[in-house]
C-alpha positions as CSV (number, residue, x, y, z in Angstrom):
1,X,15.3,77.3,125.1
2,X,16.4,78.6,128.2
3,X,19.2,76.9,130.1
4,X,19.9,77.0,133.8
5,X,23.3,77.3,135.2
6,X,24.8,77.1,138.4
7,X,28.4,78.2,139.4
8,X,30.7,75.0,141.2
9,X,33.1,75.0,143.4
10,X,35.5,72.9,141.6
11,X,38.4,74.9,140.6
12,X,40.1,74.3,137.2
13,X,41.9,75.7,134.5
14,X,40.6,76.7,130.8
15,X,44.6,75.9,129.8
16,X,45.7,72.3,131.2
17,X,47.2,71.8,127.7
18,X,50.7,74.5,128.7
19,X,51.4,71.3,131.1
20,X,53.4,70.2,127.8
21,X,55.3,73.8,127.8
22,X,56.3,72.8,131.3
23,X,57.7,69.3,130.5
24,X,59.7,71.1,128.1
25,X,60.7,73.9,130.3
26,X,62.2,70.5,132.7
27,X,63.2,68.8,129.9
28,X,65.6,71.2,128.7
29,X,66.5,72.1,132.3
30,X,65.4,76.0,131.9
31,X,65.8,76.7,135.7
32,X,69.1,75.5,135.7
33,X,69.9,76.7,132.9
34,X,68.8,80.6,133.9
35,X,70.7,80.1,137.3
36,X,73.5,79.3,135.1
37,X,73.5,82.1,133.5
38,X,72.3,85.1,135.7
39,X,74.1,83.7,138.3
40,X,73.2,84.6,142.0
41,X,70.4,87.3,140.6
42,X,69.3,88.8,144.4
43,X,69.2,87.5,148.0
44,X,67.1,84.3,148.1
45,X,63.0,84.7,148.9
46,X,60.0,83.5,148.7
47,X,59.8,84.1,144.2
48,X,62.6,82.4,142.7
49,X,63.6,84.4,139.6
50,X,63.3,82.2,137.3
51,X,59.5,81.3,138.4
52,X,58.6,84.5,137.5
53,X,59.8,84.9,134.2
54,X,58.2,81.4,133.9
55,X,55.0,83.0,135.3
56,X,55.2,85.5,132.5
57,X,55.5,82.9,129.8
58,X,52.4,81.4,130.9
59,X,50.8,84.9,131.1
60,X,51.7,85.2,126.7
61,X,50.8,81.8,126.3
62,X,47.6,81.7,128.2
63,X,47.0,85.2,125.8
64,X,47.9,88.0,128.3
65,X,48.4,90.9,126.5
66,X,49.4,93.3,129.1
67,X,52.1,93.4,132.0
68,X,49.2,93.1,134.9
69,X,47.5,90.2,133.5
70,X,49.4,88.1,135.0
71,X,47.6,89.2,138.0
72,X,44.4,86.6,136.4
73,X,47.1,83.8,137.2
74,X,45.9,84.3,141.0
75,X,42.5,82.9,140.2
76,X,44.0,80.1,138.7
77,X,44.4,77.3,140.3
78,X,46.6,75.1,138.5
79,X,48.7,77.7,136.3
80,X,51.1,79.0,139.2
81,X,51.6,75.2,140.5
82,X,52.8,74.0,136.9
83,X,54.9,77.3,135.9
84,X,56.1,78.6,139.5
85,X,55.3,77.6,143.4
86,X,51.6,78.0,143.6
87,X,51.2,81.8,144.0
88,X,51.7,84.9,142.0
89,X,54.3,87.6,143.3
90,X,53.5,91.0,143.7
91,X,54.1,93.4,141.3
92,X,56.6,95.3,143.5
93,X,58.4,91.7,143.8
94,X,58.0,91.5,139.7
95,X,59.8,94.9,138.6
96,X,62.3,94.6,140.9
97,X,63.3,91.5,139.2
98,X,62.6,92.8,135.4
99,X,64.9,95.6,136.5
100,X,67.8,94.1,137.4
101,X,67.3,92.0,134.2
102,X,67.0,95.0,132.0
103,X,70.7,95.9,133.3
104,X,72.2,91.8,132.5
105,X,72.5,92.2,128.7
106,X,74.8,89.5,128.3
107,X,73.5,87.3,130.3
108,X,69.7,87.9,128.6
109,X,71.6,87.3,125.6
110,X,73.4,84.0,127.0
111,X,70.3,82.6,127.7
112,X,68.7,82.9,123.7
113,X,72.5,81.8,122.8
114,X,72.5,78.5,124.7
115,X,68.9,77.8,124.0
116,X,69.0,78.0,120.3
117,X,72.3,75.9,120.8
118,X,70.7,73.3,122.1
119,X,67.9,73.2,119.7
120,X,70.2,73.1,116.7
121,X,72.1,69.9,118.6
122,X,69.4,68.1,119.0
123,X,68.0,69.0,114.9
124,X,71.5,68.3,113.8
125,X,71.5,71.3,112.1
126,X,74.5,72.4,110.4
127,X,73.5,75.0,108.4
128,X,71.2,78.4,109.2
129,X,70.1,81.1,107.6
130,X,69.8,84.7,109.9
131,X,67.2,87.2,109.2
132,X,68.1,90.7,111.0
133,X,65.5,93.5,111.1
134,X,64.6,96.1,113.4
135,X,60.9,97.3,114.0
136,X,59.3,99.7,115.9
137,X,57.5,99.7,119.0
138,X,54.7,102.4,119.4
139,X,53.5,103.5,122.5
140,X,50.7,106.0,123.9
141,X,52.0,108.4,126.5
142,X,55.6,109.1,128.2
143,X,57.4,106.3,128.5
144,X,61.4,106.5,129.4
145,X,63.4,105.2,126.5
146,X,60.7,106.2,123.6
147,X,61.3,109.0,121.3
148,X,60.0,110.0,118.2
149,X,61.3,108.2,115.0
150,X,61.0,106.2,112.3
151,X,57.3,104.5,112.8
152,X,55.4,103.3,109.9
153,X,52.5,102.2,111.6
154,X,51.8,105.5,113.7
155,X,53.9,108.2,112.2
156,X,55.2,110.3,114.4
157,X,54.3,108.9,117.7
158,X,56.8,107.6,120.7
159,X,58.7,104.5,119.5
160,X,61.2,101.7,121.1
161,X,63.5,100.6,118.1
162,X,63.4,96.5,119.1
163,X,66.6,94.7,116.6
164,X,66.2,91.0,116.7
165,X,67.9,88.5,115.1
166,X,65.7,85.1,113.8
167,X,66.7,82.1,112.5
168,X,64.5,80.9,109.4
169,X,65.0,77.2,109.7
170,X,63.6,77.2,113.4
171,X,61.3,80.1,113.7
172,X,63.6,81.4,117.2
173,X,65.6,84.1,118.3
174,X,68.9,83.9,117.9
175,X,69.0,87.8,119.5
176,X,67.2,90.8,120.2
177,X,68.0,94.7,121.5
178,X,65.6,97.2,122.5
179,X,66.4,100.5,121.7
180,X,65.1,104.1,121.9
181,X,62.6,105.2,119.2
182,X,65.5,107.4,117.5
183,X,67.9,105.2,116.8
184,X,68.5,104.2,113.3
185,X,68.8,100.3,112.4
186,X,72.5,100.5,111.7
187,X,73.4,102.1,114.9
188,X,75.5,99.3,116.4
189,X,74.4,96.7,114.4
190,X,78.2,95.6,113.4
191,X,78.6,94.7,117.4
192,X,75.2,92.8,117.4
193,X,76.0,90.6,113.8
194,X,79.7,90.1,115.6
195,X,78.5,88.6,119.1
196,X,76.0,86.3,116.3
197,X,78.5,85.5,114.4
198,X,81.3,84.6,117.2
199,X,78.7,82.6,118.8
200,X,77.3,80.1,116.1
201,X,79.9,80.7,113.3
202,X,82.1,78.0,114.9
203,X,78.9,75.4,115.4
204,X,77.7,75.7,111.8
205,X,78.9,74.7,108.1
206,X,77.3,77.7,106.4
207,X,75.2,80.5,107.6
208,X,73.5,82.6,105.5
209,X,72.7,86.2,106.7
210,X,70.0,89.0,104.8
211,X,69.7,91.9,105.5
212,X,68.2,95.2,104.2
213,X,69.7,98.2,102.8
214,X,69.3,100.1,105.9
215,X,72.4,98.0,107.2
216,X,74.9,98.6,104.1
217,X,77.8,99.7,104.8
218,X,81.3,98.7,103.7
219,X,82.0,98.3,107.7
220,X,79.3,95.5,107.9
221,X,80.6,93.8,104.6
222,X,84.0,93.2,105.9
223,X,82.7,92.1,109.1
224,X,80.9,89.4,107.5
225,X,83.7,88.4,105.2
226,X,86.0,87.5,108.2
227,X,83.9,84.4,108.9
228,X,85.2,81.9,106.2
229,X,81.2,79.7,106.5
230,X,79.2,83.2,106.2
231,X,77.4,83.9,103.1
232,X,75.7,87.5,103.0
233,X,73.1,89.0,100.9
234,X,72.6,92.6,101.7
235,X,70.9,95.2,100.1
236,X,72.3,97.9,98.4
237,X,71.1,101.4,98.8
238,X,70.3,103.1,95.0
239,X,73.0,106.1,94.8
240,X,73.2,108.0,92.1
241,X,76.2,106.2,90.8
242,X,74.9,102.7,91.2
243,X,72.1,104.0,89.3
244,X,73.6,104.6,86.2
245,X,75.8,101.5,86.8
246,X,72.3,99.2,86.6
247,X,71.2,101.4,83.7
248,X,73.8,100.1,81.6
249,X,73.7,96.6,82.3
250,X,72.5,93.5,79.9
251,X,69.4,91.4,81.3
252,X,68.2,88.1,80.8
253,X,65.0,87.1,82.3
254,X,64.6,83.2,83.2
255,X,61.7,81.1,82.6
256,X,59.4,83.9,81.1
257,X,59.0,86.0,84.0
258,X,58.2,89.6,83.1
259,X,61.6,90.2,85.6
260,X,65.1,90.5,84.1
261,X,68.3,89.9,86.3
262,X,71.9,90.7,85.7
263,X,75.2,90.8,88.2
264,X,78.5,92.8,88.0
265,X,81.5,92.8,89.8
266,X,84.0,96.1,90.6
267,X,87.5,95.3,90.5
268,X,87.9,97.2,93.4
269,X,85.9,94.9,95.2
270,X,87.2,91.4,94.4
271,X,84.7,89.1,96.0
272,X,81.7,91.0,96.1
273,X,79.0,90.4,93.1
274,X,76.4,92.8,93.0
275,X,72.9,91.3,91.9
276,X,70.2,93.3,90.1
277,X,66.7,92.7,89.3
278,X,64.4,95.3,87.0
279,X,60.7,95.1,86.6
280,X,58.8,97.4,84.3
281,X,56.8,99.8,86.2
282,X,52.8,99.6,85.3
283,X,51.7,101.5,82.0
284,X,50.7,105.1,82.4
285,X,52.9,105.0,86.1
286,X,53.8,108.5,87.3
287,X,57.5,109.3,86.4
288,X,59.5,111.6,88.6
289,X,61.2,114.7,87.3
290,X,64.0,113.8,85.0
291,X,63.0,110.3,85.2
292,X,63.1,108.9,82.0
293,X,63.6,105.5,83.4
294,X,60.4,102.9,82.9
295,X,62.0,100.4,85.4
296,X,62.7,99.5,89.3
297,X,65.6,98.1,90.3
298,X,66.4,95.9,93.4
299,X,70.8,95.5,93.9
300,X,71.7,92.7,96.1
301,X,75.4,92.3,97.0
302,X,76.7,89.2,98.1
303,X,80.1,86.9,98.7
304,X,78.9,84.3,96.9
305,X,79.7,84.0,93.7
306,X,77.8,81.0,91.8
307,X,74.6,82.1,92.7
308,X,72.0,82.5,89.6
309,X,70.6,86.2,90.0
310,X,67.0,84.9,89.9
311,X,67.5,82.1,92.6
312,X,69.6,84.6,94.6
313,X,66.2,87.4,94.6
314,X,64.1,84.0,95.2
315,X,66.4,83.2,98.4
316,X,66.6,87.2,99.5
317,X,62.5,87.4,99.1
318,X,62.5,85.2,101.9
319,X,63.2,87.8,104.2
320,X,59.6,88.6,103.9
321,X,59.1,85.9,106.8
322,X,61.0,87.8,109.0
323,X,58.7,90.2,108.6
324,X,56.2,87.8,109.0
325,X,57.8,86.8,111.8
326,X,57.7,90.1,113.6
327,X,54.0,90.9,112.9
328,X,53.5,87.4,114.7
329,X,55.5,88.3,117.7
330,X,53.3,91.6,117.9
331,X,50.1,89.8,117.2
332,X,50.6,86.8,119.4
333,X,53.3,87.3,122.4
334,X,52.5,90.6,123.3
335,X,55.5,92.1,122.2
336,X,55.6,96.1,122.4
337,X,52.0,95.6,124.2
338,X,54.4,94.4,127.8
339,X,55.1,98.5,128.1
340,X,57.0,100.2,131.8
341,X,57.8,103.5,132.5
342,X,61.2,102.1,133.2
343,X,63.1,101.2,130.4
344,X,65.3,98.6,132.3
345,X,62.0,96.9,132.9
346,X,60.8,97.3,129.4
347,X,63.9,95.8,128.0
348,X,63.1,93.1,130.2
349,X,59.8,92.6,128.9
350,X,60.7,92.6,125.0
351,X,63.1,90.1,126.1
352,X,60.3,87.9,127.8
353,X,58.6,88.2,124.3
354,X,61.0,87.0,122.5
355,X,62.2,84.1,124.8
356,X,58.0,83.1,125.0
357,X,58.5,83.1,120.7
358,X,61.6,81.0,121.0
359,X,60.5,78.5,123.3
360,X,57.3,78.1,121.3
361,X,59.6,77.4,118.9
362,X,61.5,74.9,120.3
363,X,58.3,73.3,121.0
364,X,57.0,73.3,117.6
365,X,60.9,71.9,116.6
366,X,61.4,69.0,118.9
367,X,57.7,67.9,119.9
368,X,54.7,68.8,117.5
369,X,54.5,66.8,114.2
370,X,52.4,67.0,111.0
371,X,50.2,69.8,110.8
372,X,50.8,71.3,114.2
373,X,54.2,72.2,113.7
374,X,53.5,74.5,111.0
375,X,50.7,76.2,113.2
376,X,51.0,79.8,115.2
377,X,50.4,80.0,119.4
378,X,47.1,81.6,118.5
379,X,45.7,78.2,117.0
380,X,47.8,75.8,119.0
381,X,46.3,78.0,122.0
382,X,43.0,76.6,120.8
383,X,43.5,73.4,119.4
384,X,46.0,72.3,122.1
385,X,46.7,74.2,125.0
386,X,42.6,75.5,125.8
387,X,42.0,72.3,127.7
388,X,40.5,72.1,131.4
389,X,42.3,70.9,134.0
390,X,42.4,70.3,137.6
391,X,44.9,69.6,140.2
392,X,44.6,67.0,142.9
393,X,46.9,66.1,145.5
394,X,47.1,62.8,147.4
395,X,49.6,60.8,149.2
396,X,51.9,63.6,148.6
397,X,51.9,63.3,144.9
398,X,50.1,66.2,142.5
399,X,48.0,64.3,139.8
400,X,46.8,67.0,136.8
401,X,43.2,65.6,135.7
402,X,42.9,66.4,131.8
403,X,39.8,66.6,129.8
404,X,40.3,65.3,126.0
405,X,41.8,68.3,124.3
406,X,40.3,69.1,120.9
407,X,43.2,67.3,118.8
408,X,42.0,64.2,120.9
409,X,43.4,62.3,123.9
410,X,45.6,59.9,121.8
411,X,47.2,63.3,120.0
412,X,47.8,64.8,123.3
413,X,49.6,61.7,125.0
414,X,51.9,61.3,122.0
415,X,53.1,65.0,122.5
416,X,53.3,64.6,126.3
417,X,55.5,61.4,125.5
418,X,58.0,63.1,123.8
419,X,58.2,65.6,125.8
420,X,59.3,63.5,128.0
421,X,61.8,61.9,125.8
422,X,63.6,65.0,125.4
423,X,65.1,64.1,128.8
C-alpha cells in the first residue's frame, strides 16, 4: 500500500524524555555547583560555560557520537531551551571553553568528587568498592597527545591511555585522567589512588579497592595501608620466585569446583596474605619450554586477613564489570570517539564522557526503579528518553507538550515526580 506524506511545520523533538536529565541537572544544582568549582571560568558572554558542557551532555545522550554533532542541536527546537539558553554556540566559542578546561584538572576532578559525594549522601552509603583500570583510546591520524602503545584493540596504532576510577555500587566515576598513548598504567597512579583515597576515605566505613597486576608495586601497597577503612586486593605479577612459591603450596578446592585455592603469608610482610588460585590447563594444552607445570595460577594479595581464598577470587572477579563498564562508556557515551587535535580539548572531552556516565548514573541511583535501573543509556534512550516533544510559550511561562513515552504516561510522571523530590 502506498502511503502519502506531507512535511509540517510544527517543530518538535524525537527526545522530550532528557526533560527528566534536566530536572536532575536543577535538582542537584549542577550550574551552581560547576560555578562553584571552576570559579570565574572567562569574561561573561552570551554561552555560559556551564550550558555548554550541558549542551554536550545532551549531544551523548541524544546518541551524538562525534564532537560536531552537537551542531544537529540547532535544528532542534526544544533541546537547547531545556539543556542551555535556546541556541547552540559556535564551535570557535566551544573549544575555547574545552581548552581552558583541559588545563583545570582539579577542578574537573572537584566536580566528579562532589557529585559522587552527594550521591553516596543521599544512598546512605557507607561502604564502596573502587575499580581502577586504564584503557586505551585509538585514534586514526595525528592527533597531539597520542602515541603508539599498549593497544589491544588496534595494535600498534595512536592511543590516549584514559585511567578512571569507578565505583561498583553506583555505576559513576569517582575519577578519570587522560594520558598519552605511551604511558604505562602505573605511571602516577600512587598520586591518582591518594587524591581517591584522601577524598572519600574519611566519608566511608570500608572501601574496597582492586586492581590489576599492572599496578603492583610495594609503593602502592603501603599507600593503601595508610588508610585504616581500606581493604585492597591487587594482583600480583608471576616472578620467577613467586612461581616456585605457588608450586609448593597445599590446595583445597571448595564445593567441588575443578579450582583449588590456597594463601601464604611472608614474615617479612606482616599484614599482607597472598591468595592463589590453580586451575588445570585443558588436556593435550601446549606446554612452554621447560614447563613441566599442568596448571595456571592467579596470586591476589590483600590486607585482609579472614577472607576465604575462594570468596576472595569471587569478590576480585568482579572487576570484570569495570571492564564492562568501560566497553559501555565506549559503546554508549562516545568516549575516545569526542577526538581534538588539541589535547587540552581532548582531555576535556573524555572528561565530558565520563561526567555524561556519571550523571546517568545518578539518575539510574536516585530516580529509576524496578527494571529501569538496571538498564544501559542505549535502551533507556529508547524506552524513555525517544519521546516527542514540543515547546510552547504563553503568558510568559514555557509549557513542554509530551507524547506518552513507550514505558507509558503513568511511568513517566512517577519518574518526573521524583525528580522533583530530589529538591
Amino acid at each position: 500500500m502506498k502511503i502519502k506524506y506531507t512535511f509540517t511545520t510544527q517543530k518538535a523533538t524525537p527526545f522530550g524524555g532528557l526533560a527528566l536529565i534536566t530536572e536532575l541537572l536543577n535538582s542537584v544544582k549542577f550550574a551552581d555547583c560547576f560555578n562553584n568549582v571552576f570559579g570565574q571560568f572567562r569574561k561573561v558572554r552570551y554561552f555560559k560555560p556551564y550550558e555548554n558542557i550541558q549542551l554536550l551532555l545532551a549531544t551523548i545522550l541524544s546518541g551524538g557520537e562525534r564532537l560536531y554533532d552537537i551542531d544537529q542541536l540547532k535544528s532542534d527546537p526544544v533541546l537547547p531551551n531545556l539543556f542551555g539558553n535556546g541556541k547552540v554556540p559556535a564551535d570557535t566559542t566551544l573549544r575555547d571553553d574545552l581548552e581552558r578546561l583541559g588545563t583545570m584538572n582539579e577542578q574537573r576532578r572537584e566536580l566528579l568528587f562532589r557529585l559522587n559525594a552527594e550521591l553516596f549522601r543521599r544512598q546512605g552509603l557507607r561502604s564502596i568498592t573502587i575499580d581502577i583500570d586504564a584503557t586505551a583510546l585509538p585514534v586514526d591520524g595525528h592527533q597531539e597527545g597520542a602515541e603508539k602503545g599498549y593497544c589491544p584493540a588496534e595494535p600498534g596504532s595512536r592511543c590516549f591511555q584514559n585511567l578512571s576510577a569507578v565505583c561498583d555500587q553506583t555505576k559513576t566515576t569517582l575519577d578519570e585522567e587522560t594520558r598519552p598513548g605511551n604511558t604505562h598504567c602505573s605511571l602516577d597512579s600512587i598520586p591518582f589512588v591518594e587524591r581517591i583515597l584522601d577524598r572519600f576515605a574519611p566519608l566511608m566505613e570500608r572501601i574496597v579497592m582492586r586492581l590489576d597486576t599492572g599496578f603492583f608495586s610495594e609503593a602502592m601497597l603501603k599507600k593503601a595501608e595508610a588508610y585504616p577503612n581500606v581493604i585492597y586486593e591487587i594482583g600480583v605479577p608471576q616472578h620467577s620466585s613467586m612461581q616456585e612459591r605457588v608450586r609448593c603450596l597445599d590446595y583445597k578446592s571448595y564445593h567441588g569446583s575443578p579450582r583449588q585455592y590456597a594463601k601464604f603469608q611472608r614474615f617479612s610482610e606482616p599484614g599482607r596474605w597472598y591468595y592463589v588460585e590453580r586451575t588445570r590447563k585443558p588436556f593435550e594444552t601446549q606446554l612452554d619450554l621447560l614447563d613441566t607445570d599442568d596448571y595456571t595460577y592467579r596470586v591476589v594479595v590483600s590486607n585482609d586477613a579472614r577472607r576465604q581464598p575462594h570468596t576472595l577470587f569471587g569478590d576480585y572477579n568482579g572487576r570484570g564489570r569495570d571492564e564492562q563498564q568501560i566497553g559501555e562508556l565506549k559503546g554508549e557515551y562516545a568516549l575516545g570517539r569526542l577526538v581534538s587535535g588539541d589535547f587540552r580539548v581532548m582531555r576535556a572531552l573524555t572528561w565530558v564522557s565520563h561526567l555524561a556516565y556519571t550523571l546517568i548514573g545518578l539518575f539510574k541511583r536516585l530516580v529509576l526503579r524496578g527494571e529501569e535501573a538496571r538498564l544501559g543509556l542505549r535502551r533507556l534512550r529508547y524506552l524513555l528518553f525517544a519521546n516527542v516533544a514540543y515547546l510552547t510559550h504563553h503568558s510568559r511561562e514555557w509549557t513542554l507538550n509530551l507524547c506518552e513515552p513507550r514505558l507509558g504516561e503513568r511511568r513517566f510522571r512517577y519518574y518526573l515526580h521524583r525528580s522533583w523530590a530530589l529538591q
